[in-house]
N, C-alpha and C positions, 0 to 999 in steps of 0.2 A: 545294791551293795549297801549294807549297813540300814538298811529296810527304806530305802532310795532308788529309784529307779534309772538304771544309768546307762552311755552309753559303752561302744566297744575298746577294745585299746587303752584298760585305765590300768596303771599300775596298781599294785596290792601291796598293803603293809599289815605285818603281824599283827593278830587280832581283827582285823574285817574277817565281816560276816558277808558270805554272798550264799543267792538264792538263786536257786534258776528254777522259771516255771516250763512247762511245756501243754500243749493244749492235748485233747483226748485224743487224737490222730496219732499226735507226735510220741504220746504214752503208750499206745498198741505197737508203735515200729518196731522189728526189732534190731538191736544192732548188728549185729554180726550174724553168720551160718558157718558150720561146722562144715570144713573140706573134708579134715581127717585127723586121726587119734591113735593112738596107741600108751603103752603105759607109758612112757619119754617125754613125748611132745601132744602137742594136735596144732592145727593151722586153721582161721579161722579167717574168713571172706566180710569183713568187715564195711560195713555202712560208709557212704558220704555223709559227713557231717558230725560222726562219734569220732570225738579226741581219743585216742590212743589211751594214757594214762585212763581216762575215765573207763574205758573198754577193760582195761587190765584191772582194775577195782573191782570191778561188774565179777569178771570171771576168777577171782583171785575169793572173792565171797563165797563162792562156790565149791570151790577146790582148792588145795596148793597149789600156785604155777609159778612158772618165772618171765620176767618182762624182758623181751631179750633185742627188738628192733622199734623204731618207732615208725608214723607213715602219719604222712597231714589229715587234721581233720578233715579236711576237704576231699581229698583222695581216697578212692573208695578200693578195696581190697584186699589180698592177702598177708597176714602177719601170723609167725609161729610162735609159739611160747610152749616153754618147757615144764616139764611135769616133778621132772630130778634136780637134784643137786649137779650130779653130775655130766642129763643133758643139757642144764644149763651154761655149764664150763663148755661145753664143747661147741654150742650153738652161738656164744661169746665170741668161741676162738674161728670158726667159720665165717662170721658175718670180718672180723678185726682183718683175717688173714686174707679175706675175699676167695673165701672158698665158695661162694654165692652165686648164683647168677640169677639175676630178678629182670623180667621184660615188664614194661609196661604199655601200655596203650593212652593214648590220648585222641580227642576230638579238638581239632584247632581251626581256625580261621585262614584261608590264606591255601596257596598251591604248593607244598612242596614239592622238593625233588624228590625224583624217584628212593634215590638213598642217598644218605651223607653220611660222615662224620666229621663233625664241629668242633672246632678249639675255640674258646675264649676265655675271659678272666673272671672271676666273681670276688664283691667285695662284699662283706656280711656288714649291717648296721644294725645293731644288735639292740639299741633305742628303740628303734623303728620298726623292728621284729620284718625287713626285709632285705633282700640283696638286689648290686649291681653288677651287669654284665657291660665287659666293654672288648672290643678285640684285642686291644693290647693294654701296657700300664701291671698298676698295682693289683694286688688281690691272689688268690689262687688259680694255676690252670684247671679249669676242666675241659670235660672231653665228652660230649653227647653223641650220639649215634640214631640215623631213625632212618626206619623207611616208609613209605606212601604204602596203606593195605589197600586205601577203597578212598577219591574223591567225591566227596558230594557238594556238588554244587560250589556254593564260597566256603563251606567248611571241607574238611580232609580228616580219615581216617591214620593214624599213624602208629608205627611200634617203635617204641624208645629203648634204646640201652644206654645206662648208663656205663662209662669207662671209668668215670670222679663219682662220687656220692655225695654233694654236697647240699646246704640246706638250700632246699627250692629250685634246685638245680635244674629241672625241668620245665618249669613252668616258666622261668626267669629268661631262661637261654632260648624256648622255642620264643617268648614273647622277643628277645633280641634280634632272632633272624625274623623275626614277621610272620610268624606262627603263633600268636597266641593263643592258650588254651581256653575252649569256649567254658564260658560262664566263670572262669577267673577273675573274680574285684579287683585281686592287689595285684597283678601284672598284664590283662586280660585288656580288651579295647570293650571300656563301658561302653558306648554308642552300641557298637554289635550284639553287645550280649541283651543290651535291652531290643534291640529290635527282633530278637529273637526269643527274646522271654526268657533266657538261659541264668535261672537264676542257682541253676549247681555245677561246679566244676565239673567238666568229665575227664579226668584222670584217673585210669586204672591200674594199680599194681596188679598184673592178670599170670604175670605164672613165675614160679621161685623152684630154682633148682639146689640140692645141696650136695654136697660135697664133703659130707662127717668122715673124722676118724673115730676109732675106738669102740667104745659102745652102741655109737651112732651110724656106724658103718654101713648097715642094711639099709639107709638111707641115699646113700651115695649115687647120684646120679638120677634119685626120683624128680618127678616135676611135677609140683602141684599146679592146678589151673586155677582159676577164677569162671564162674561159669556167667559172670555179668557181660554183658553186652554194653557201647556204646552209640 
């Protein structure tokens, strides 16, 4: 930053300059794969590790589109973006109205139950750029949901729905009950993931259903996949 080498988590004021290098591996990756398209929308299977915004630059260079959900850089998978004006209004009013339904998959540590679903509280530290989960107290309800697909070993296979949408909400609340997600830094059990070498989150958005009205109606009830594996 400002032709200084620096590290993570530094605030930004108007006028810095940042750079970011990447080596010749990291420059052939590519971000994202094309699920599907039409003239409306397309939904793309996006990388661990590409920020969201920076994804939507990449693709906005390209074409007009519209930025219509976000998804952790860490978190690898599916996000739609809109091609219209007006499927953007409506792809707006679906995610706002939870006309949506998004499963996700995670790789975590620890045995869960067969199925649950979880209340607890989240409190956002917006400094700090994370959340806390407590059973009860201040903050917001949310409401996770998951069940065991496939145990392996000390890690577990699992599918998450969320009921709440909130930031980090998955990784926060499995790390609460004793699941945290393998290769997770900011909520994850460092010891584990080092002994395991898990140096990338495996959290996947793996499949989004919608629910348009209007012009987007042909859409209703499709279910995009994620064809990643964890």
């Amino acid at each position: 930053m400002n032709g200084e080498k620096v590290g993570a988590d530094l605030p930004l004021r108007r006028g810095d300059k940042v750079a970011y290098y990447m080596n010749a591996a990291q420059e052939g990756r590519a971000s994202h794969a094309v699920v599907y398209a039409d003239e409306n929308v397309f939904v793309v299977d996006k990388e661990s590790g590409v920020n969201a915004e920076a994804l939507y630059a990449e693709l906005s260079a390209r074409e007009k589109c519209y930025f219509i959900h976000r998804l952790d850089r860490n978190t690898e998978g599916l996000m739609i973006f809109a091609r219209t004006r007006e499927a953007e209004r409506e792809l707006v009013a679906c995610f706002r109205e939870r006309r949506t339904e998004k499963i996700y998959r995670a790789l975590v540590f620890g045995t869960p139950k067969a199925h649950a679903v979880e209340t607890a509280f989240l409190v956002k530290d917006e400094k700090n750029a994370r959340v806390f989960v407590s059973a009860r107290g201040a903050g917001e309800k949310i409401v996770t949901e998951y069940s065991l697909l496939e145990q392996r070993g000390e890690t577990a296979l699992v599918e998450v729905v969320l009921h709440t949408g909130k930031t980090h909400q998955i990784r926060a609340h499995l790390a609460f009950l004793g699941l945290p997600v393998v290769g997770d830094e900011k909520y994850g059990d460092h010891a584990a993931n080092r002994r395991l070498h898990a140096a990338r989150q495996r959290l996947l958005a793996a499949k989004l259903t919608l629910h348009p009205h209007g012009t987007l109606a042909y859409l209703d009830g499709k279910v995009f996949a994620s064809e990643k594996t964890l």
